[in-house]
C-alpha positions in Angstrom: 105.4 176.3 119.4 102.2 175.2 118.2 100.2 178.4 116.8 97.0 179.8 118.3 94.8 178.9 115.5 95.5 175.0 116.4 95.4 175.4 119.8 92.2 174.5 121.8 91.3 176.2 125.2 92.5 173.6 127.0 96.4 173.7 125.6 95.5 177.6 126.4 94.5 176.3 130.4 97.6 174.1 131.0 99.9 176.9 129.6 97.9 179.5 132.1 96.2 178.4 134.4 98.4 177.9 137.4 98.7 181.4 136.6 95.4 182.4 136.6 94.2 181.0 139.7 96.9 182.7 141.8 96.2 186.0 140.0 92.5 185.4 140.8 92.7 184.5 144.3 95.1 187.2 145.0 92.1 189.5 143.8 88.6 187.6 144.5 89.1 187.0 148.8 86.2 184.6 149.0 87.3 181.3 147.4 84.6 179.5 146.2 83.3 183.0 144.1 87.3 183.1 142.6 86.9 179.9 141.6 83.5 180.6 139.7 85.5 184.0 138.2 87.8 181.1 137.1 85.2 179.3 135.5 84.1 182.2 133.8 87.4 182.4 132.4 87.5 179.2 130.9 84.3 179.7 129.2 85.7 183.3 127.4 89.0 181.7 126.6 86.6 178.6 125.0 84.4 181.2 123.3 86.9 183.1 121.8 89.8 181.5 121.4 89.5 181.3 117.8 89.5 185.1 117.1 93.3 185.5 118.9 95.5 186.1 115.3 99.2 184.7 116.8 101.2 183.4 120.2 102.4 187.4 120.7 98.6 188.4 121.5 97.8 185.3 123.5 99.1 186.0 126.8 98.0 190.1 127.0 94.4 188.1 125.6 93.8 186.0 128.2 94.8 188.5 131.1 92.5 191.0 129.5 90.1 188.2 130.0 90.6 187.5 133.5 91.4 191.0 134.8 87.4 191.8 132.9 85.9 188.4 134.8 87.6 190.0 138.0 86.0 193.3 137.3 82.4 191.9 136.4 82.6 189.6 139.8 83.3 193.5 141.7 80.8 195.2 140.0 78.1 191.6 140.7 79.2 191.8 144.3 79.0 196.0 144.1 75.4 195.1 142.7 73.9 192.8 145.2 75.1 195.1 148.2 73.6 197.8 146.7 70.2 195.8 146.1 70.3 195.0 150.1 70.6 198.7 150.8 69.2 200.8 148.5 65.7 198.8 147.6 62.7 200.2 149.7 60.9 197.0 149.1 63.9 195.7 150.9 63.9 198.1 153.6 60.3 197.6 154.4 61.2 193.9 155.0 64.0 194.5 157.1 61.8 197.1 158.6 59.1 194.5 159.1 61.4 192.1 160.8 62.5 194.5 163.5 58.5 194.9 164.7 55.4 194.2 164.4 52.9 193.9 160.6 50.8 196.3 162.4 53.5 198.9 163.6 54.6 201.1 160.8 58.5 201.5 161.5 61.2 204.2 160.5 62.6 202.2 157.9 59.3 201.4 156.4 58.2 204.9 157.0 60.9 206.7 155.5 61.1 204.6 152.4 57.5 205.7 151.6 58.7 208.8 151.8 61.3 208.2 149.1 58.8 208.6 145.8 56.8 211.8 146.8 61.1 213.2 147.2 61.9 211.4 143.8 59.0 213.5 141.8 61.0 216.5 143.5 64.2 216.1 141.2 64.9 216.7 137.2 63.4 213.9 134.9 66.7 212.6 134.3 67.8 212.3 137.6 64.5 211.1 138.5 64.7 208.0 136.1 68.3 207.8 136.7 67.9 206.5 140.2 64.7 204.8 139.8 66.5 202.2 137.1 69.7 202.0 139.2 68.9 202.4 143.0 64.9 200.9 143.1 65.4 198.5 139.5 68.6 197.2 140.4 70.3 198.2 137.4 73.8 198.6 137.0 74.8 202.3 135.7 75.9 200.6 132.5 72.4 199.0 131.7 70.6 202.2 132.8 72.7 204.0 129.8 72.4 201.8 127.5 68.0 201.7 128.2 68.0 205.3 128.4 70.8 206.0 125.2 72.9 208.1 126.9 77.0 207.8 127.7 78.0 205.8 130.7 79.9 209.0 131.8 76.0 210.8 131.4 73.9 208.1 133.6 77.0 208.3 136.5 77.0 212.1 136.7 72.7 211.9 136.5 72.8 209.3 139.4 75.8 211.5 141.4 73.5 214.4 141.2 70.1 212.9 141.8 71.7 211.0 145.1 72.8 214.1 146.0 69.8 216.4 145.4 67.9 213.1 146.9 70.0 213.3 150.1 69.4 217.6 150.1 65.5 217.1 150.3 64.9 214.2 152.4 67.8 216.4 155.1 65.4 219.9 154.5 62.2 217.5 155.0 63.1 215.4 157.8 65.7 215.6 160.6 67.5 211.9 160.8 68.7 210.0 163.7 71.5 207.5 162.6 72.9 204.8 164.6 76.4 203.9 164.2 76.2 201.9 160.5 74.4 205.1 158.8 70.8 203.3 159.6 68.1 205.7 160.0 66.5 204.6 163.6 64.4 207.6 164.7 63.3 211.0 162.4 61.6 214.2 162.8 59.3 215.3 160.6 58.8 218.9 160.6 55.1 220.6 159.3 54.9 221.1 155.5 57.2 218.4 154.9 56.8 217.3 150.8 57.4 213.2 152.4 54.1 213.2 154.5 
């Protein structure tokens, strides 16, 4: 067997990659995103080939490569859902598609609300959501910008959501239609939002 030091990433491919592709269609449903994830692959095993010390290590090396490629396409796909739902900008547009410039709607209504409720939680919490929910940043980023553990910012966005969800419920009274979407409110006098 030749050893990994002479083998290029290609050797690497014809050994695995039948492989690979099955274990990453089994796991990415849509198939033209599993076969980027298996592009991605290719480009780690390329990068790093070099660094794997003998043939023992190889194959638990390249599946740790691909189950992380599989991880990061979740957590990309996690993202971008999260961007579509979470982003006020991106409520307001919605929001603006369902009526008219001129006619403030719920959505757009209650997402100006958001920031007045924001100012109402901890400073941590606070800038917690604003980098992960209105920046877009993953809860990994968001700890490494603000120096704290992973573990920290998840429990700091947990809490904020939370204490988020507790004002905007004691501020305004919420009618949801059947996917969680806010489609009429109440807002009651001495409300912080208004």
């Amino acid at each position: 067997m030749v050893g990994p030091g002479s083998r290029t990433s290609e050797d690497v491919w014809r050994e695995f990659g039948s492989q690979l592709r099955a274990f990453v269609h089994r796991r990415v449903a849509d198939p033209q995103r599993a076969e980027d994830v298996l592009g991605e692959i290719v480009l780690r095993i390329h990068r790093g080939l070099g660094r794997v010390e003998d043939d023992e290590h190889l194959t638990r090396w390249v599946y740790r490569i691909t189950r992380n490629a599989i991880i990061d396409e979740y957590r990309r796909a996690e993202r971008e859902q999260a961007r579509e739902r979470t982003l006020p900008d991106d409520a307001a547009e919605l929001a603006g598609e369902a009526g008219s410039e001129d006619e403030p709607t719920v959505l757009r209504e209650l997402a100006a609300c958001m920031r007045p409720l924001l100012e109402g939680l901890p400073p941590e919490q606070r800038r917690a959501l604003e980098l992960t929910d209105l920046e877009g940043l993953t809860q990994v980023d968001a700890a490494g910008r603000e120096g704290v553990s992973v573990s920290g910012m998840k429990s700091r966005v947990q809490r904020g959501r939370r204490r988020l969800a507790e004002l905007l419920g004691q501020c305004c009274e919420l009618t949801l239609d059947a996917q969680g979407t806010p489609m009429d409110y109440a807002r009651p006098t001495g409300c912080r939002c208004g």
